[in-house]
C-alpha positions in Angstrom: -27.4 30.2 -59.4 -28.4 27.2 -58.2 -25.0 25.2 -58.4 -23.6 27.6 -55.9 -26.0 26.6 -53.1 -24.9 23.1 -53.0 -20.9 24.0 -52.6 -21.8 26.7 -49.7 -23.9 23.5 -48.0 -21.0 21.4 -48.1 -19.1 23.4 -46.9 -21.4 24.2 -44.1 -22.1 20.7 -43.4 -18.6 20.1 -43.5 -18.1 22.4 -40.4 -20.9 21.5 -38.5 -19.5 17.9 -38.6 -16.3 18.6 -37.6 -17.2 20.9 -35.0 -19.5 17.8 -34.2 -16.8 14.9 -34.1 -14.3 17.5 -31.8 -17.1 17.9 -29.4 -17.6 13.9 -29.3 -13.6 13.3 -29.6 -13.3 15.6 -26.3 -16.0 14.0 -24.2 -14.6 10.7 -24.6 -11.2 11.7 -23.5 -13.2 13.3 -20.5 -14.5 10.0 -19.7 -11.1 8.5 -19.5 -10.2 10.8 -16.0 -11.3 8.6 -13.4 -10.1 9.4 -10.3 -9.7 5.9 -8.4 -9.6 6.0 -4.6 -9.1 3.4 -1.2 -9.9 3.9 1.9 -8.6 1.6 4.4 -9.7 1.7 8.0 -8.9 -0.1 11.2 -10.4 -0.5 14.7 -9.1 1.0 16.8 -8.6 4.1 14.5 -5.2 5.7 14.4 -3.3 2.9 12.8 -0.4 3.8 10.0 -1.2 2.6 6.9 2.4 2.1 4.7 1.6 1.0 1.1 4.5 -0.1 -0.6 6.6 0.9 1.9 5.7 4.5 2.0 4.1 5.5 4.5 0.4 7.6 3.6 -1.6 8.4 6.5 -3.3 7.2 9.5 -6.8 5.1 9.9 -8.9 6.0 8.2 -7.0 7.4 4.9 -8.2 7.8 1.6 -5.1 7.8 -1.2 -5.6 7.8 -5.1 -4.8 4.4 -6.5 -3.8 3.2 -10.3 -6.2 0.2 -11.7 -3.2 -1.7 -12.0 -0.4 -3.7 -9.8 -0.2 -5.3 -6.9 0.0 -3.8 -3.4 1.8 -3.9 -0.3 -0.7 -2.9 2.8 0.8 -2.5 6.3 -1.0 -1.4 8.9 1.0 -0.5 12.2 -0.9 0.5 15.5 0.4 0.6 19.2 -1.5 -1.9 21.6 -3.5 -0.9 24.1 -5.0 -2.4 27.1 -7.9 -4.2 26.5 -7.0 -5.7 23.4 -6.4 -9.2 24.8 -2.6 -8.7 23.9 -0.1 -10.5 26.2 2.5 -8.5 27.6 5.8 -10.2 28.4 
């Protein structure tokens, strides 16, 4: 009677561990989704922000960015009177 006990807790320990390392598996590829944002402003506010040549919004925008690469930022606003520009 008493060797059948130790089989069923195996087993049973067996599960709970593997139930165990799938819940730890699955938070660590949680962790991974990181949502990475910029915001880029301007003053005045309005401006067209291009990155890489594509054009994403006016100031102020917010766009998802990937960790890596480099970046082309153009910023492209009208003038105005009163910003000490020279008109010709």
């Amino acid at each position: 009677m008493g060797g059948s006990t130790i089989p069923r807790m195996n087993k049973m320990m067996r599960g709970i561990l593997g139930i165990a390392a799938a819940g730890i598996a699955a938070m660590g590829l949680m962790a991974g989704c990181v949502e990475r944002k910029i915001t880029i402003g301007s003053e005045p506010a309005g401006a067209l922000v291009y990155l890489n040549d594509v054009e994403v919004g006016r100031t102020p925008v917010t766009v998802p960015f990937t960790w890596y690469g480099d970046y082309d930022v153009r910023l492209r606003a009208e003038q105005t009177e009163g910003t000490g520009a020279n008109r010709v």
